[in-house]
C-alpha positions in Angstrom: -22.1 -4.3 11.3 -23.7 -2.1 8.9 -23.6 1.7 9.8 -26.5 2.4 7.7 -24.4 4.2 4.5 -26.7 3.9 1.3 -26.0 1.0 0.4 -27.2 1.8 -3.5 -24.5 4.0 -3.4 -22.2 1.2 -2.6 -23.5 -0.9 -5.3 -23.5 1.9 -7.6 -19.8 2.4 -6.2 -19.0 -1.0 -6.7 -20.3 -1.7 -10.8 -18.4 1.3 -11.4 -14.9 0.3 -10.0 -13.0 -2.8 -11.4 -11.0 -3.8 -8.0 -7.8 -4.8 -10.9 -7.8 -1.4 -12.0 -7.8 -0.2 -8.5 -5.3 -2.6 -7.0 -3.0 -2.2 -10.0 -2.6 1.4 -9.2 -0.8 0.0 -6.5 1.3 -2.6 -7.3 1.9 -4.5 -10.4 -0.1 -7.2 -11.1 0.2 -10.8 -13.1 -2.5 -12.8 -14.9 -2.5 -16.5 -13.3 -5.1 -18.5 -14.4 -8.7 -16.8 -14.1 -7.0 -14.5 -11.3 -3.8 -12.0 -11.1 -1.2 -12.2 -8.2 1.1 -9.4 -6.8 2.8 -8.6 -3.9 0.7 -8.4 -0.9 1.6 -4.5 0.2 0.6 -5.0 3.7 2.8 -7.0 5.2 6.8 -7.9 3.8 6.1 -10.0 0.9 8.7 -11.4 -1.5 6.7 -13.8 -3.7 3.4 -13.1 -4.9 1.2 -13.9 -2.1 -2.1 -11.9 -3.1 -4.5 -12.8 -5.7 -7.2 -10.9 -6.9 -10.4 -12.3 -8.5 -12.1 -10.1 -11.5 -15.1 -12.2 -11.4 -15.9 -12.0 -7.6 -14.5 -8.1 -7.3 -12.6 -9.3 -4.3 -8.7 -9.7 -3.1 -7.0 -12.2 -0.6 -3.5 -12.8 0.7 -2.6 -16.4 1.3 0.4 -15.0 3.8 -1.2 -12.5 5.6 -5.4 -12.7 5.7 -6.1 -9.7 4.3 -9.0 -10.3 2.2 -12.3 -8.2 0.7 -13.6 -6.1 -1.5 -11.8 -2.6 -3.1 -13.4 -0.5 0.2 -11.4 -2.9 2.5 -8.1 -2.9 0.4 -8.3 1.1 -0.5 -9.5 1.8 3.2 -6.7 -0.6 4.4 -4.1 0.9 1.7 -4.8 4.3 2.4 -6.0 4.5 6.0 -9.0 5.8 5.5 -12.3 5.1 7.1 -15.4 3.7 5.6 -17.1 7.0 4.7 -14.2 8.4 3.2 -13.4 5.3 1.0 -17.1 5.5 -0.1 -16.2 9.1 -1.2 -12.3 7.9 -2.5 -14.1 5.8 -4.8 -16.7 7.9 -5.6 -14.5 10.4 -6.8 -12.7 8.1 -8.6 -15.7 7.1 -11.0 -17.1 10.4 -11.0 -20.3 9.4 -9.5 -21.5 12.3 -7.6 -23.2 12.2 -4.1 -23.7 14.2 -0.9 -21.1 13.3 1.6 -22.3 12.6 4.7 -22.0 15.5 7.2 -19.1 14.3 9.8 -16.1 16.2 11.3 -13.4 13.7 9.9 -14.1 16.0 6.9 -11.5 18.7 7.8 -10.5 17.3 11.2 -9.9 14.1 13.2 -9.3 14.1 16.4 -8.1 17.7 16.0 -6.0 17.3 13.2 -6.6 18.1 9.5 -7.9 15.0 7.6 -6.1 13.6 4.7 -9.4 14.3 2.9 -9.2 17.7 3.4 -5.4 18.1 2.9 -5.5 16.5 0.2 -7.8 19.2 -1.9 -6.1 22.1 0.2 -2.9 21.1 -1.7 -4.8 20.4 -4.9 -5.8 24.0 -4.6 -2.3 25.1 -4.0 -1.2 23.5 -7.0 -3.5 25.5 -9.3 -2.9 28.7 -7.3 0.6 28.1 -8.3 -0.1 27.1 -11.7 -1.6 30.1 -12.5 1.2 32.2 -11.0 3.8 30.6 -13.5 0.8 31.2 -16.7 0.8 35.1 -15.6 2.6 36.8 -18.0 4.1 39.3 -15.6 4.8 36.8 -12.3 6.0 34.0 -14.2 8.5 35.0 -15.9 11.7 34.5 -13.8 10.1 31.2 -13.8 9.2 30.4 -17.3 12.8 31.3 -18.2 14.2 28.7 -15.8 12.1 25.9 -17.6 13.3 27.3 -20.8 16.8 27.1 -19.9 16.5 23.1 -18.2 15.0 22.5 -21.6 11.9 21.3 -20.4 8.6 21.6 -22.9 5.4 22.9 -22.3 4.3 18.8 -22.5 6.1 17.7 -19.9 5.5 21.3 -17.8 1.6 20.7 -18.5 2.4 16.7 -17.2 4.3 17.6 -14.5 1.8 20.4 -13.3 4.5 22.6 -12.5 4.0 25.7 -11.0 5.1 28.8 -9.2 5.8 30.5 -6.2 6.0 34.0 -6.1 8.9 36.1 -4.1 5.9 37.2 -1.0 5.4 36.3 2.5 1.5 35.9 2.3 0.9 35.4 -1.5 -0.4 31.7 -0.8 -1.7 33.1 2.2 -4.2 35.8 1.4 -5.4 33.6 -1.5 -5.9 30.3 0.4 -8.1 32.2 3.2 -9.6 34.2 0.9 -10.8 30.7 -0.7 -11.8 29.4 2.8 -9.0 27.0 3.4 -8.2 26.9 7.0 -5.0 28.4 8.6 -4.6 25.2 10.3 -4.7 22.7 7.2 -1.6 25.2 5.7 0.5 24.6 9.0 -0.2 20.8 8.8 0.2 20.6 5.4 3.4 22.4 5.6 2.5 25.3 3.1 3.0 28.0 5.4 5.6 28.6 8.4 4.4 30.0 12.3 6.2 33.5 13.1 8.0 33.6 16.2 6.2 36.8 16.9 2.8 35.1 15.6 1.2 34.8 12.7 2.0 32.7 9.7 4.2 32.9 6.0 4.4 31.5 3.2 7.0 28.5 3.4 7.7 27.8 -0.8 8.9 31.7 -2.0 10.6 32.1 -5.3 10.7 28.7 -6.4 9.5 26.4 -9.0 6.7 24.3 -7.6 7.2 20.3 -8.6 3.7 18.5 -7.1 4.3 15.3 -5.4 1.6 12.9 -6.4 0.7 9.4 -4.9 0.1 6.6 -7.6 -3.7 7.5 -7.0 -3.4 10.6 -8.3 -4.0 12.6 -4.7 -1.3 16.0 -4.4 0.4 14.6 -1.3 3.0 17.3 -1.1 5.5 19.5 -3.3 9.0 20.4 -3.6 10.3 23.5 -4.5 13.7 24.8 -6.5 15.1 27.9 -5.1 14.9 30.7 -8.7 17.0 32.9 -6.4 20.1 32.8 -4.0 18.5 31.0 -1.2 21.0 28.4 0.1 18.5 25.6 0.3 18.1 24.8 -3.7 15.6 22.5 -3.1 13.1 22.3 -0.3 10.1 19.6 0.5 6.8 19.5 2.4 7.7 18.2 6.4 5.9 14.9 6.8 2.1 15.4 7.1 -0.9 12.3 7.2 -0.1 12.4 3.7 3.4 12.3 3.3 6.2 10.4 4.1 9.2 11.1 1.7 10.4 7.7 3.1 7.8 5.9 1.4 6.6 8.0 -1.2 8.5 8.7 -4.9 8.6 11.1 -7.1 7.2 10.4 -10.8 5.8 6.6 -9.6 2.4 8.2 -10.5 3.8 8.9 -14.1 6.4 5.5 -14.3 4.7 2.5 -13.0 2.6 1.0 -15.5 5.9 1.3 -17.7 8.1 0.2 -14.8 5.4 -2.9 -14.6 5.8 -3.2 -18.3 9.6 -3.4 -18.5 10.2 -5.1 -14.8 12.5 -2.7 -14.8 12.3 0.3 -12.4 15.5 3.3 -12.9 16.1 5.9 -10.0 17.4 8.8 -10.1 17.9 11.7 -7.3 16.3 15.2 -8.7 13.2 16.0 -10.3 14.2 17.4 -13.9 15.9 14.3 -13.7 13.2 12.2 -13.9 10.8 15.1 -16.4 14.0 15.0 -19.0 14.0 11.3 -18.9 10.6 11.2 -19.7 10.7 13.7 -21.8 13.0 11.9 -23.9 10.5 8.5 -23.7 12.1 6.7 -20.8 9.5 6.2 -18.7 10.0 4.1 -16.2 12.2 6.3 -14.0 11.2 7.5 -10.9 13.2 9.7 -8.2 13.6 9.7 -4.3 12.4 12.8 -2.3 15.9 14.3 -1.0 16.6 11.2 0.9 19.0 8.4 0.5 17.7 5.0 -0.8 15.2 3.6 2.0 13.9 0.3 2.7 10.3 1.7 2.0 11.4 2.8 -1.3 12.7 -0.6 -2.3 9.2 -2.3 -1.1 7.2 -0.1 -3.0 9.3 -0.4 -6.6 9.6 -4.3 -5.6 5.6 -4.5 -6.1 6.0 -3.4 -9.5 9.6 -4.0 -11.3 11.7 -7.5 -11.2 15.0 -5.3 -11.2 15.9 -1.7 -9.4 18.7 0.4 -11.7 20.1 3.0 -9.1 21.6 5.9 -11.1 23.5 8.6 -9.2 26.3 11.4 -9.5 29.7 9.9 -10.3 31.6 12.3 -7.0 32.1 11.0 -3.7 28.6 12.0 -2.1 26.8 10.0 -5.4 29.3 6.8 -4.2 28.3 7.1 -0.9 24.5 7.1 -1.8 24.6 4.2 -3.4 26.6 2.2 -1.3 23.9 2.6 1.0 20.9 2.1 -1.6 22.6 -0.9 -1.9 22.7 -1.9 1.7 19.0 -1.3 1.6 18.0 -3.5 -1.7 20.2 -6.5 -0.2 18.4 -6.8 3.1 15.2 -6.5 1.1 15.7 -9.2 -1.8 15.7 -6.8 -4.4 17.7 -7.8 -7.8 19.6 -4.8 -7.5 22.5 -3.0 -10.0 24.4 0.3 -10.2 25.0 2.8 -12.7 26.8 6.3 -12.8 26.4 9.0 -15.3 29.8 11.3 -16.6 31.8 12.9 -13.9 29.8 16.6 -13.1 26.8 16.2 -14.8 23.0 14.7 -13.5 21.1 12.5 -15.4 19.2 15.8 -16.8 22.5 16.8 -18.3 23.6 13.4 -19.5 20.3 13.4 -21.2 20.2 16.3 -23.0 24.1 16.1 -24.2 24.0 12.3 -25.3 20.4 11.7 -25.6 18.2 8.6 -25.1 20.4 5.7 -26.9 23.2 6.6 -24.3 21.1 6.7 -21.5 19.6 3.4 -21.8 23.3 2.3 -22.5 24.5 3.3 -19.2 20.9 1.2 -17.7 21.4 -1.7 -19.9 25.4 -2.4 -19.0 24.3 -1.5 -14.8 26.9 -3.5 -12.5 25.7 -6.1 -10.3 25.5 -5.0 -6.8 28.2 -8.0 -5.5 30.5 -6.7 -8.9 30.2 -3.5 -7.4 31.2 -4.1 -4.0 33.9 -6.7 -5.5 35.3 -3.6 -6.9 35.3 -1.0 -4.3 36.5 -3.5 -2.3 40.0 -4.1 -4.1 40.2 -0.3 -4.8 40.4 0.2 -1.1 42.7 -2.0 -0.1 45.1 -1.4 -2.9 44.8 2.4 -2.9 45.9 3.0 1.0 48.5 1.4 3.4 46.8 2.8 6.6 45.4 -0.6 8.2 42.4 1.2 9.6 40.9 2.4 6.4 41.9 -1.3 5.1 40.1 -2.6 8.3 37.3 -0.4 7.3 36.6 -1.3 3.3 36.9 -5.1 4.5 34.2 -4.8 7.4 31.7 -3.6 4.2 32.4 -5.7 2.1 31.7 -8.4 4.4 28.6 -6.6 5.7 27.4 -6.8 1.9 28.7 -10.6 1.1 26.5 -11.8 4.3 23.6 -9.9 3.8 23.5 -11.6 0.2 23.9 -14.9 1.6 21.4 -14.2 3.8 18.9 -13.0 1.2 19.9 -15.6 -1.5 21.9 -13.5 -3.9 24.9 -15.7 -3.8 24.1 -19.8 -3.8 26.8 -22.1 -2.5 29.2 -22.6 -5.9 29.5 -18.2 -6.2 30.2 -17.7 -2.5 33.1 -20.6 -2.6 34.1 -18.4 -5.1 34.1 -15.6 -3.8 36.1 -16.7 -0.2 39.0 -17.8 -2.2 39.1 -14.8 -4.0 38.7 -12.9 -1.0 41.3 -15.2 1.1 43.9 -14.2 -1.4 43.0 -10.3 -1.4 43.0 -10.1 2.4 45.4 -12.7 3.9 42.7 -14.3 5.7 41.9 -18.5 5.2 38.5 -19.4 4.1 37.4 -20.4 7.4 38.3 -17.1 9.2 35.8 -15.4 7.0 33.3 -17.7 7.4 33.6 -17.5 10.4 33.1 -13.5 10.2 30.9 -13.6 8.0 28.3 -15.9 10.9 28.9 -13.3 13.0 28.0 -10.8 11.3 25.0 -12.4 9.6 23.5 -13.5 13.2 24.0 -10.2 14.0 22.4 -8.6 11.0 19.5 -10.9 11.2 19.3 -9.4 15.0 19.0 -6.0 14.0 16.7 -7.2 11.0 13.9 -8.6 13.0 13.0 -5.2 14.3 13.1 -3.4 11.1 10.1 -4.7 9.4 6.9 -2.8 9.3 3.9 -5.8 9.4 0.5 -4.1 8.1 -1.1 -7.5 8.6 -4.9 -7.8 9.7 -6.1 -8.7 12.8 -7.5 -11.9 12.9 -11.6 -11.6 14.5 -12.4 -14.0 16.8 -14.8 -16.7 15.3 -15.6 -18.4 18.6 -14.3 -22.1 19.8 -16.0 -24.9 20.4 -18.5 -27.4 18.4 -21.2 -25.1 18.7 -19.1 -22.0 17.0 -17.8 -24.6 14.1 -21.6 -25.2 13.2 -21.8 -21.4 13.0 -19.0 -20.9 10.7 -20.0 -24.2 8.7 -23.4 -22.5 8.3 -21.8 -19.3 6.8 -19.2 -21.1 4.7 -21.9 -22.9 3.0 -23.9 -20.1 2.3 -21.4 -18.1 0.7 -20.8 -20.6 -1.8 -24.2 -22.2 -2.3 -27.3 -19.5 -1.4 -29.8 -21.9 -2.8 -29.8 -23.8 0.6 -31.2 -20.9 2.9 -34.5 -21.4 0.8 -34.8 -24.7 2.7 -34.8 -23.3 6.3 -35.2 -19.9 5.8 -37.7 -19.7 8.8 -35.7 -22.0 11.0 -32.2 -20.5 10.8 -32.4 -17.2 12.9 -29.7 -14.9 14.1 -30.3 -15.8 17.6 -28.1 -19.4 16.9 -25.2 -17.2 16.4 -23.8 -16.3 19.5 -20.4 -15.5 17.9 -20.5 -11.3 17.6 -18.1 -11.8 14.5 -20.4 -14.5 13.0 -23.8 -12.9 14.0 -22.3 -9.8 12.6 -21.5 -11.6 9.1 -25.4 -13.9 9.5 -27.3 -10.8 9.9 -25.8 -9.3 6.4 -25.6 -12.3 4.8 -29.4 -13.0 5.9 -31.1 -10.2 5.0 -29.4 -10.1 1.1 -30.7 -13.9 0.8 -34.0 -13.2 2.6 -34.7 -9.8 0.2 -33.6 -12.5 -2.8 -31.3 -10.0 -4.2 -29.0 -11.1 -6.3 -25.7 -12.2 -4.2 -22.3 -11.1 -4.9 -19.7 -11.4 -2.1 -18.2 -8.3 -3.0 -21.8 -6.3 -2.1 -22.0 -7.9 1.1 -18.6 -6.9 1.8 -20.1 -3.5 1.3 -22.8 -4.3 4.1 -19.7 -4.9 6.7 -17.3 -2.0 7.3 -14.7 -3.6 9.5 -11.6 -4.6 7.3 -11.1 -7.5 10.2 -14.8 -8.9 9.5 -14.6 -8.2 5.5 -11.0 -10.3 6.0 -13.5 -13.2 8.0 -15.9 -13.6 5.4 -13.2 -14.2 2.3 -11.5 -16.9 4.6 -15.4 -18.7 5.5 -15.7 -18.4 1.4 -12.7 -20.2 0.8 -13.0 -22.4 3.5 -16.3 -23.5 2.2 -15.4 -23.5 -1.1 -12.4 -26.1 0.1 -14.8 -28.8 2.0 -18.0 -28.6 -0.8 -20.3 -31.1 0.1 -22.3 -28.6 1.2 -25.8 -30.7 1.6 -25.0 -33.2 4.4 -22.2 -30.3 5.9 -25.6 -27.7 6.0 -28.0 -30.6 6.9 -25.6 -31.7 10.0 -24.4 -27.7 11.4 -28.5 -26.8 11.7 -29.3 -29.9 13.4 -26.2 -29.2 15.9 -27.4 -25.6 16.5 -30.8 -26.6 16.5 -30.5 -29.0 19.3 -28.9 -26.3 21.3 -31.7 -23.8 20.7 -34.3 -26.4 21.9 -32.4 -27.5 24.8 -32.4 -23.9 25.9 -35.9 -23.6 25.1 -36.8 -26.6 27.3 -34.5 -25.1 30.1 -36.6 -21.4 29.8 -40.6 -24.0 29.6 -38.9 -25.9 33.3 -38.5 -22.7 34.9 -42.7 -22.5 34.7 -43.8 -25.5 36.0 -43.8 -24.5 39.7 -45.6 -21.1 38.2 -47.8 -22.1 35.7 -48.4 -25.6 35.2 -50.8 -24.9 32.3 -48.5 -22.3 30.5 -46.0 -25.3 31.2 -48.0 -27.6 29.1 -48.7 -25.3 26.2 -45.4 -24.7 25.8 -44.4 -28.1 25.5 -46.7 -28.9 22.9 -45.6 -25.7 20.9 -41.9 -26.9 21.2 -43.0 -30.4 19.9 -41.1 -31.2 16.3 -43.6 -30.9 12.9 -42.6 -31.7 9.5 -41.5 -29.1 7.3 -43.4 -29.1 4.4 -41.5 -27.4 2.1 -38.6 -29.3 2.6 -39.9 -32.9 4.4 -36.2 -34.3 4.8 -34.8 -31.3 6.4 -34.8 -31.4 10.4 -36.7 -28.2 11.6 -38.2 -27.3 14.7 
């Protein structure tokens, strides 16, 4: 139920926020009809399977239930609670408040909150900022930037920053600001001493802030400006982080990547600055990890096509065989692109400019084209049968795993097996039959590999009685006029449900107080994402039937009837006691007309 937050705040909250805006930071988003549809993020989703309604302010998946208004899908986005998607959002509009005094604001359950990490590193960043602004300490720094080419827009856009060549620069400041030892071990900002104490962890190195597509600083990476051996280095994984699901630039890159359906990755960060700088904006960059399957569900939300661009050398062909492992098994319309032999996109960038670069994305090779290719190069460029053996076994990894997910239809894969018959010696029905083996293993292997974020589903009771309930609540949701007819019949004791009382008692009390309803303020009433999930589905439901009239007239006299039955249980138990209690109870329970509404049945 309701844990008593203002709930004018809410309201305020809610008038302020448009729940597209909000979701679109998110994913990308399509108009259809009076609603827009994207890719549900909380469960794996490869047709558009959530909608989102501007008029009522609210969101629901068709696949998965998740349903309610922008608290439930930020709180259920960003794991946060109630409270701290109040002050998310709140933040967000720039409607100032007093938070509410709780210790999930530096610390649950004895670990620094995301709240609190999050403006810990927000204060990092502008520590470092104005370490590379100093005219003395940034200047090893400032001449690094110089030399990559990179202008004071993009450094300004990129908030880049500086870390000076100390142990305790970061240190000393942070404390000296009140931020806690603790939050800089957690958030990976400074390093334990074997011998106690702490360090700083980023020394000497140009500060690149790592920002979530809400604009939170989630983490940072840092390039070496000296002859440490690690040239670049990343926050650990913190509640904030996870470089497996997170990307650099997405903040700066997805309304164009949404724009273009087109989403470009590259594998360093002046990669991605230089290609903005140069007005390609929808590239975005992984963390110093290889191509994952979180990275290819988060760009799938916003961009019909994934352009991997890496290093033409051996460890850049290696990468991107396995990106493309990953986009297969995922769906993803996937192609390949290299850039000259020794030089990064950065470099490409700057020598040949933006014409060539979009060249090299426009004329991409199709992931099976690819593989085709590296294929026939590797069994024509060695005899050794093991290495043969080897190229073969990936390639047919890569053909099945496109079968699998659609990317080759009937006519291409014939195709393809006489092709491949002829190239490898094999008949057609020897590599089919391969190619079931591996694709019933690969669908094995599969099954265990997706992450389901989908809602639990509350329980709404069973029964005749507990369908009244939820008829009585469907109807209201869609047609409030009705409550005026039996508003001092219909109490909360007829819901027995807990999910359903939970929902009546909100419901109730907006209708009663003849506020003005909108679903997405009583979804600000009711803090449980699993409950706000509930009350869409009842909406819909009711929505679905209509007729809501006879449906109302027939689910009160149901519940109705059971609440006099049990009345006429508790008036028996007094007869032996007190015969002329007994009486006067009877007569109380006796049915009168309503007159306010003479055809409704009342008690």
């Amino acid at each position: 139920m309701s844990t008593g937050f203002d709930n004018r705040l809410v309201d305020q909250i809610l008038q302020a926020t448009d729940i597209v805006e909000v979701v679109s930071e998110h994913l990308s988003l399509t108009r259809k009809g009076k609603d827009f549809v994207g890719l549900c993020p909380f469960h794996q989703d490869n047709r558009p399977s959530m909608y989102v309604s501007p008029a009522k302010q609210i969101f629901k998946c068709f696949a998965c239930g998740a349903g309610g208004n922008v608290f439930n899908f930020i709180r259920m986005r960003e794991n946060l609670s109630f409270p701290e998607a109040v002050e998310r959002l709140a933040d967000r509009a720039g409607i100032e408040y007093k938070p509410v005094k709780r210790q999930s604001q530096q610390t649950v359950g004895g670990e620094v909150s995301a709240k609190y990490l999050a403006r810990a590193n927000e204060w990092t960043l502008k520590f470092w900022q104005r370490n590379l602004a100093d005219q003395k300490k940034g200047q090893i720094a400032r001449d690094y930037i110089e030399q990559r080419q990179i202008n004071a827009e993009s450094e300004i856009k990129w908030g880049l920053g500086f870390a000076i060549e100390s142990w305790d620069d970061l240190l000393k400041a942070a404390r000296a600001a009140g931020i806690t030892d603790k939050a800089l071990l957690e958030g990976g900002l400074a390093v334990s001493r074997e011998s106690g104490g702490l360090y700083d962890k980023f020394r000497n190195r140009l500060m690149f802030p790592i920002v979530d597509v809400t604009g939170r600083v989630i983490a940072f990476g840092g390039r070496t400006l000296g002859d440490d051996p690690a040239k670049y280095m990343n926050s650990p994984a913190t509640v904030l982080f996870d470089k497996s699901n997170s990307m650099y630039g997405l903040d700066q890159a997805r309304h164009t990547i949404a724009a273009t359906g087109t989403a470009v990755v590259v594998e360093g960060y002046t990669d991605v600055i230089m290609c903005h700088q140069f007005g390609c904006e929808n590239v975005v960059a992984t963390l110093g990890t290889s191509f994952t399957t979180g990275h290819a569900r988060i760009l799938h939300r916003y961009a019909k096509k994934i352009v991997l661009i890496f290093d033409n050398d051996i460890a850049g062909t290696e990468a991107a065989n396995r990106a493309l492992e990953v986009c297969l098994v995922e769906k993803v319309d996937i192609k390949l692109a290299f850039v000259s032999q020794g030089k990064d996109p950065c470099d490409f960038m700057l020598s040949s400019g933006k014409e060539a670069f979009e060249k090299i994305v426009d004329e991409a090779q199709d992931v099976m084209v690819y593989k085709w290719n590296r294929l026939t190069q590797g069994v024509d460029g060695t005899d050794n049968m093991t290495d043969r053996r080897t190229v073969v076994d990936e390639y047919l990894r890569s053909l099945a795993t496109a079968i699998k997910s659609g990317k080759v239809d009937a006519v291409a894969r014939g195709l393809l097996l006489r092709k491949l018959s002829d190239l490898i010696g094999l008949s057609t029905a020897e590599i089919n039959a391969e190619l079931s083996r591996i694709y019933g293993r690969a669908g094995r292997s599969q099954s265990y590999a997706v992450k389901d974020q989908r809602v639990k589903s509350v329980d709404l009771g069973a029964g005749f009685l507990a369908k009244a309930q939820c008829e009585i609540l469907e109807i209201l949701l869609n047609e409030q006029g009705l409550y005026e007819k039996v508003r001092d019949k219909l109490t909360l004791d007829m819901f027995d449900v807990p999910a359903l009382r939970e929902i009546a008692e909100v419901l109730f009390e907006m209708l009663e107080n003849e506020e003005t309803f909108e679903i997405s303020r009583l979804l600000g009433r009711i803090h449980s994402v699993e409950t706000s999930s509930a009350v869409i589905a009842l909406a819909d439901s009711g929505a679905e039937k209509a007729n809501f009239a006879e449906r109302f007239r027939q689910a009160i006299k149901a519940l109705y009837s059971r609440q006099q039955q049990e009345e006429m249980q508790k008036i028996k138990s007094l007869r032996d006691d007190d015969e002329t209690e007994y009486l006067r109870k009877i007569s109380q329970s006796l049915p009168k007309k309503n007159k306010r509404s003479p055809g409704m049945i009342t008690g």
